[in-house]
C-alpha positions in Angstrom: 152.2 88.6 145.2 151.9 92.3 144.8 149.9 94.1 147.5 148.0 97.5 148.1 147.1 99.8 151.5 143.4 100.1 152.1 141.8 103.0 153.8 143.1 102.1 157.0 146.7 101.3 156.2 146.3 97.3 156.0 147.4 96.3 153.1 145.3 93.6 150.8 147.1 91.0 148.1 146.8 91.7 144.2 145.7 89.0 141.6 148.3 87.7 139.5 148.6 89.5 136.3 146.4 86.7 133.9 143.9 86.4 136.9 143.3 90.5 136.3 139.2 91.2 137.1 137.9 93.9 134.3 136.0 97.0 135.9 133.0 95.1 136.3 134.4 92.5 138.8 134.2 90.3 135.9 137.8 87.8 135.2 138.4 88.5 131.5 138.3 84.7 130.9 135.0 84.3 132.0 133.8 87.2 130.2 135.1 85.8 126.9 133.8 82.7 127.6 130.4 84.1 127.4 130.9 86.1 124.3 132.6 83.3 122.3 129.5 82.0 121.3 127.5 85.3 120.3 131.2 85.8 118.3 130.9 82.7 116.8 127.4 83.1 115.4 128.0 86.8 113.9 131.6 85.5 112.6 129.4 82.1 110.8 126.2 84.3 110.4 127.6 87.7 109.4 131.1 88.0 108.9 131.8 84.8 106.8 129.0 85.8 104.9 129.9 89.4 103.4 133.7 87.7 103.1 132.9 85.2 101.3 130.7 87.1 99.4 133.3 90.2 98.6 135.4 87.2 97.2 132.7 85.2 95.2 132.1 88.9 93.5 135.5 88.7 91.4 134.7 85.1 89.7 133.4 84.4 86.9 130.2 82.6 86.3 131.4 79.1 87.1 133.5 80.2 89.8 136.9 78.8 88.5 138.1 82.2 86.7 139.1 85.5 88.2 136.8 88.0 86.7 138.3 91.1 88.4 135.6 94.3 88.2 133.9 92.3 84.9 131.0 91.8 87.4 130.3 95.1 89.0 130.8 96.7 85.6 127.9 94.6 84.1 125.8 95.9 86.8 125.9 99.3 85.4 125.7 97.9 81.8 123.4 95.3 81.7 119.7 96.9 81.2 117.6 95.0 83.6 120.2 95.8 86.5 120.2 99.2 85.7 116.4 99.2 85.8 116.2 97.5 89.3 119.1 100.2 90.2 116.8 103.2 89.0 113.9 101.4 91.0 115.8 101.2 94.0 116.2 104.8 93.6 112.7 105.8 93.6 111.8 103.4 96.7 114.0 105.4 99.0 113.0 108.5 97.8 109.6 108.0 97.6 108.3 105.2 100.3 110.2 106.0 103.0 109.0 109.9 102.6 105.5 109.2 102.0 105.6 106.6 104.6 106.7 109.0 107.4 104.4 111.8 105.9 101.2 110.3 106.3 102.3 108.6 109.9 102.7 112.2 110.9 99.5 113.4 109.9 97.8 110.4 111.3 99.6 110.8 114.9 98.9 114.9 114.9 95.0 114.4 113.6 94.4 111.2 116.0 96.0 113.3 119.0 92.7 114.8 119.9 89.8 113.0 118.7 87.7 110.5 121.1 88.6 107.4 118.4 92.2 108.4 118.0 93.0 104.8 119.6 90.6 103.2 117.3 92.0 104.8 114.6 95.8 104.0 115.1 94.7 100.6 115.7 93.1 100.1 112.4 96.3 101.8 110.7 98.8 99.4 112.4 97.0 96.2 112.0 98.8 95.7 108.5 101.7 95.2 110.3 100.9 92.1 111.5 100.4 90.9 108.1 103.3 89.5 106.5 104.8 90.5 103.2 104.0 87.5 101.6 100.4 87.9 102.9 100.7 91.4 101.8 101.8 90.9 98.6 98.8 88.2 97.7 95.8 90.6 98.7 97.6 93.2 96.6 97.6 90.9 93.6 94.3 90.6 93.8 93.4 94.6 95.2 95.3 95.3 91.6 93.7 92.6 89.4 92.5 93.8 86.1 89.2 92.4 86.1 86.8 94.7 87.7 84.7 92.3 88.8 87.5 90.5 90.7 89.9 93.3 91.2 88.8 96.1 94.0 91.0 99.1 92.7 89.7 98.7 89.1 85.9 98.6 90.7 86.1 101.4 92.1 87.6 103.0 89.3 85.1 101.7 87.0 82.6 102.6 89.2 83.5 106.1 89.3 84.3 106.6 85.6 81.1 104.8 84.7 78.9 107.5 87.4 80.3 110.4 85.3 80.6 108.7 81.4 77.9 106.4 80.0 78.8 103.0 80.0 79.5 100.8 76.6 76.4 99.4 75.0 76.9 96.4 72.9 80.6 95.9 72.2 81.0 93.8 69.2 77.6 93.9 67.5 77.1 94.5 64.1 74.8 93.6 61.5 75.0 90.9 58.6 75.4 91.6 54.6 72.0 90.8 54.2 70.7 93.1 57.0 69.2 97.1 55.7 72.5 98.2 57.5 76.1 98.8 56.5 79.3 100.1 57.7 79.0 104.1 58.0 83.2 105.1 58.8 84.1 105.3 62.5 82.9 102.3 63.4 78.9 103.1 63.4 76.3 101.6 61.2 73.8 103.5 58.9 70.8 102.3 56.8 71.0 101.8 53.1 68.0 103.6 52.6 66.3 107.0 53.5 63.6 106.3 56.5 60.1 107.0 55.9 57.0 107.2 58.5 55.1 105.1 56.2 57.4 101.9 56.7 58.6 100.4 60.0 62.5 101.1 60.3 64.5 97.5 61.1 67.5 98.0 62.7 68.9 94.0 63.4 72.1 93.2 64.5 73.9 90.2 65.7 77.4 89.4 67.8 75.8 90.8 71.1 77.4 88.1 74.1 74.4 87.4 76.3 76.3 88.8 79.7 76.2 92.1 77.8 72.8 92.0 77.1 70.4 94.3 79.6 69.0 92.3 82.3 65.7 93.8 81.8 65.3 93.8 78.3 62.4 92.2 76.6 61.1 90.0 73.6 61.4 92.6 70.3 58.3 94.2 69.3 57.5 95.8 65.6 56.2 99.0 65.6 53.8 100.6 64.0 53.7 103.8 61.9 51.5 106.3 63.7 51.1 110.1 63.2 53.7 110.7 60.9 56.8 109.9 63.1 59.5 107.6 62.2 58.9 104.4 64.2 61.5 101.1 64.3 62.6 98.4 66.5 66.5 97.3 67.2 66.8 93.8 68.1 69.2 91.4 68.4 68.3 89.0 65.2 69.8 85.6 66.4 67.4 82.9 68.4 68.6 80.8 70.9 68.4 77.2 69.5 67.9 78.4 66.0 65.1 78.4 63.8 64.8 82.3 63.5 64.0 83.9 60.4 66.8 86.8 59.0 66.0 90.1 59.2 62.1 89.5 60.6 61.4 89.8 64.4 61.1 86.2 65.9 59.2 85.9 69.5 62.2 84.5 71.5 64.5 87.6 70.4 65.1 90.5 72.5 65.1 94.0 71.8 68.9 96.2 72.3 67.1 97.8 75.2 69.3 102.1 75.3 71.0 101.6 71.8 70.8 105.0 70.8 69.5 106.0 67.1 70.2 109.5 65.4 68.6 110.6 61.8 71.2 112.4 60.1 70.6 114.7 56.9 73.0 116.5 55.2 75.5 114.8 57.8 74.1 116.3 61.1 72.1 114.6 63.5 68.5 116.0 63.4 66.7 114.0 66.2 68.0 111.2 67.7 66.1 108.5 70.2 67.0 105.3 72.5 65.3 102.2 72.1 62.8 100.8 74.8 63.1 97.9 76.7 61.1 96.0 73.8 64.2 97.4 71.4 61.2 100.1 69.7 62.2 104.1 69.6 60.3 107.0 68.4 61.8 109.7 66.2 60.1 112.8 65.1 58.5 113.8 62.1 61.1 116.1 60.9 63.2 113.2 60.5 61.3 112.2 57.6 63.5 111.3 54.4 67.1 111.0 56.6 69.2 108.4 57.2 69.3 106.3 60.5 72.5 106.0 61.9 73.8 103.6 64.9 76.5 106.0 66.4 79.4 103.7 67.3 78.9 105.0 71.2 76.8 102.0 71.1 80.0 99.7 70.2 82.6 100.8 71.8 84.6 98.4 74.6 83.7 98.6 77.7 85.7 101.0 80.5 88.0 98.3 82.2 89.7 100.4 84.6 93.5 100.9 84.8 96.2 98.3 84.1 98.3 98.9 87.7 100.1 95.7 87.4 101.2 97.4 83.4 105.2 98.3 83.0 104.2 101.8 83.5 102.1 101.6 86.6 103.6 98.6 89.0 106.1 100.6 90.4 104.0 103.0 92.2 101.4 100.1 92.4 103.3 97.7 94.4 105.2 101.6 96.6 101.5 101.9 97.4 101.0 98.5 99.1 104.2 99.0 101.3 103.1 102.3 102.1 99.8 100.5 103.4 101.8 98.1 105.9 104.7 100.5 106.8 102.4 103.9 107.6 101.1 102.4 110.5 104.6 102.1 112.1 105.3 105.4 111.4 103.0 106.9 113.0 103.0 104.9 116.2 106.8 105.9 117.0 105.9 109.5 115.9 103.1 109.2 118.2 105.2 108.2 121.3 107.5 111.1 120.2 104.6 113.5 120.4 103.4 112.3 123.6 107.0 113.6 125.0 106.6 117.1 123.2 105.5 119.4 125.9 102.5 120.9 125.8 103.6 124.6 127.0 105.4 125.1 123.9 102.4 124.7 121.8 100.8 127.1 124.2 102.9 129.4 124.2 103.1 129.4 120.4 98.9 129.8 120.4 99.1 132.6 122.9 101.4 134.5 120.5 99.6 134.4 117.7 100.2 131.3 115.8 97.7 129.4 114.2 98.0 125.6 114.3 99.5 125.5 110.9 102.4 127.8 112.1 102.4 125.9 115.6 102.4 122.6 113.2 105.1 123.9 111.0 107.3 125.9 113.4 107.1 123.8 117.0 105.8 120.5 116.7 108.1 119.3 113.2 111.3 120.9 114.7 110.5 119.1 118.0 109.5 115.9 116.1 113.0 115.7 113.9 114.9 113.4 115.9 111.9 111.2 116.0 111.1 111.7 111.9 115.1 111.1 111.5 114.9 107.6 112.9 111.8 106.5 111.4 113.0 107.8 107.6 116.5 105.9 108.0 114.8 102.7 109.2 112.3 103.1 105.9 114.8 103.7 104.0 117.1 100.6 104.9 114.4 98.5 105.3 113.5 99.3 101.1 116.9 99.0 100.5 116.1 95.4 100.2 112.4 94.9 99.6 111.9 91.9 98.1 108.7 90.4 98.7 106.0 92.7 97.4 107.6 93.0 94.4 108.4 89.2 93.6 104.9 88.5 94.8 102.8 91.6 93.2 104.2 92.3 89.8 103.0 89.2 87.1 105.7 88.3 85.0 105.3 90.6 81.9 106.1 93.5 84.4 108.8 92.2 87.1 111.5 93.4 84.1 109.8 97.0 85.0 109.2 96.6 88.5 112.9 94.8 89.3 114.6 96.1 92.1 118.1 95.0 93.3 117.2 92.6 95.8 115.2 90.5 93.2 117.8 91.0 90.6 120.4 89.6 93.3 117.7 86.6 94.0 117.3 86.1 89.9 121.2 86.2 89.2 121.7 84.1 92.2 119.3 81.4 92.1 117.6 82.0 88.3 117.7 79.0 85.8 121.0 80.5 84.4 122.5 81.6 87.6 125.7 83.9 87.7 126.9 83.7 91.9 129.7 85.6 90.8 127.2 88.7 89.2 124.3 87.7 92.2 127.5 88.3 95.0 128.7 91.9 93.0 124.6 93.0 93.8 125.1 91.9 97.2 127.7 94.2 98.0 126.6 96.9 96.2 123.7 96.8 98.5 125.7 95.9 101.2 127.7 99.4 99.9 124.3 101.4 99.7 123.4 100.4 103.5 126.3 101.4 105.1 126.2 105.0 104.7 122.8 105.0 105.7 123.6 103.2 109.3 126.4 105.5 109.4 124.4 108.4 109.6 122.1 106.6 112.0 125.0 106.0 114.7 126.4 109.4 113.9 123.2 111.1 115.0 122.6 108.6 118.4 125.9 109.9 119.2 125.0 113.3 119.3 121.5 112.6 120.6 123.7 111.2 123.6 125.5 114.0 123.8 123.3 116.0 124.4 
């Protein structure tokens, strides 16, 4: 047994060779013995895995025939790859940036107001929500319907304050009624209008949920003082019974349907029936023709198809920008709490305004901070699944594919390819890496430092 002198000449025995400690007093068998088990969960959990998978990636469909690079070519042939691939491409440009973007604003704005807590709070509570929960309020935030989906009523809403709304979609008038087709989808009389004779203006085809809820059983009017009086009514009565073209008591009048005389083809006065359906033109529009301008027919405003192949992109970007802003701006918050103060003061007393002490002390001091949360958002989208499989319907996942669906479709679709599903998986695998390599590269030098 080998020995060594201590301090005060004595000498003290050695370990044998294979009974070595390590520098933490630790036997090197005991110390493996603890880290077989965390070895043998990333070699099953990990390592296996991308093996495995690197190997699958140069078979063939049923996995019996090598395929060599057939696989990873059709990735950059095949449409609906190259779609999810120019996707993918647009989430890491655009999520991650906006993400960070607004976290920043929200962590410098909230720094000095009373309710900055409040406000962060609020902000971060979407992450608590899971992507799945996310994905289902989304689907129903973006639903078409106005009346079910809350983006589209609020659009509607403010479209409708600042355009008038559609009248009576649909409605239009029978052969036998005094009105026919006059080209862009209005309605004129047949004959001249005089103020001698009541004008009729019937129609038919109006649904009852777009009939006014305040209009009221048709009245005729009466010629009076040489101005052109009529009634427009909807000529159908519940239950039958109703008499063409003659104003029944149980029919209703088209309560804001706008009328306009037109001579010479201008418009010489024009009017809006009353709730009764009777309107009032003046006398000088004696001898002209009525016209129903097809303003009154026209669909109504619906809103904005986000879930459409041109808009569920950004849609669904939108609703991960909603959970993940939150997180961003907590960590840039923390990082601001650590930027110190004199700095900024120092900056003021020179001159600077806060946009200059914004732009030229807080971001610079802020970029190791901004670094780490845009690489996580931009690994994390790297693979974002959920919102997209959950938001976009199925006439618009072709648009809205991304490669982590595409690797879940070719995988596990009802005609599954492993051997095209394991090529995605390591060109993501691929797209990651130099991502975390950049991340360790710059917590090197941040421990450096």
């Amino acid at each position: 047994m080998k020995t060594a002198a201590t301090a005060g000449g004595s000498v003290s025995p050695q370990p044998p060779a294979g009974k070595r400690k390590s520098v933490t007093g630790t036997r090197k068998i005991v110390a493996a013995g603890f880290l077989l088990p965390a070895l043998v969960l990333l070699g099953a959990l990990v390592v296996y895995p991308i093996g495995y998978s690197v190997y699958r990636s140069f078979f063939d469909q049923a996995g019996s025939g090598f395929a060599g690079l057939d696989n990873y070519k059709e990735i950059f042939t095949e449409d609906s790859i190259l779609t999810a691939v120019k996707n993918n491409a647009i989430w890491v440009v655009v999520a991650p940036t906006v993400s960070t973007v607004l976290g920043l604003i929200f962590a410098v704005l909230t720094e000095r107001v009373r309710w900055g807590t409040a406000f962060k709070l609020i902000v971060f509570m979407p992450m608590a929500i899971s992507m799945l929960a996310a994905g289902i309020i989304f689907r129903l935030v973006y639903e078409q319907d106005p009346d079910r989906g809350v983006a589209n009523a609020v659009w509607v809403g403010v479209h409708d304050t600042f355009a008038e709304s559609a009248g009576f979609p649909k409605a239009h008038p029978l052969p036998v009624h005094p009105l026919k087709a006059g080209g862009g989808g209005s309605f004129v009389m047949k004959e001249p209008v005089t103020a001698a004779k009541e004008a009729l203006l019937p129609l038919v085809g109006v649904a009852p949920a777009k009939m006014p809820s305040d209009a009221k059983p048709a009245k005729a009017a009466r010629p009076d003082d040489g101005k052109i009086r009529g009634t427009a009514w909807l000529d159908f009565t519940k239950g039958g019974g109703g008499r063409l073209n003659a104003i029944d008591a149980r029919e209703l009048g088209l309560k804001g349907i706008k009328v306009e005389a037109v001579r010479d083809g201008k418009v010489v006065a024009s009017a809006r029936a009353g709730a009764d359906g009777t309107f009032t033109l003046p006398a000088s529009a004696e001898g002209a023709q009525l016209r129903l301008p097809a303003d009154n027919f026209r669909e109504p405003y619906n809103g904005v198809n986000w879930l459409g192949p041109s808009l569920v992109t950004p849609a669904i970007i939108g609703s991960y920008v909603w959970m993940w802003a939150g997180f961003a701006m907590v960590l840039i918050a923390a990082g601001l709490a650590s930027v110190p103060r004199e700095l900024m003061e120092a900056a003021r007393v020179d001159g600077a305004n806060e946009w200059q002490v914004f732009r030229r002390v807080t971001v610079p001091l802020l970029a190791p901070v901004l670094a780490v949360v845009l690489v996580t958002l931009m690994i994390n989208v790297l693979k974002i699944f959920d919102l997209v499989f959950i938001i976009a319907p199925g006439s618009a996942q072709d648009d809205a594919n991304v490669l982590a669906l595409q690797l879940y479709r070719s995988s596990f679709g009802t005609d599954s390819h492993l051997g095209l599903g394991s090529a995605i998986a390591v060109l993501l695998l691929l797209l990651v890496i130099p991502v975390m390599l950049f991340n360790v590269r710059r917590m090197r030098r941040e421990a450096r430092r």
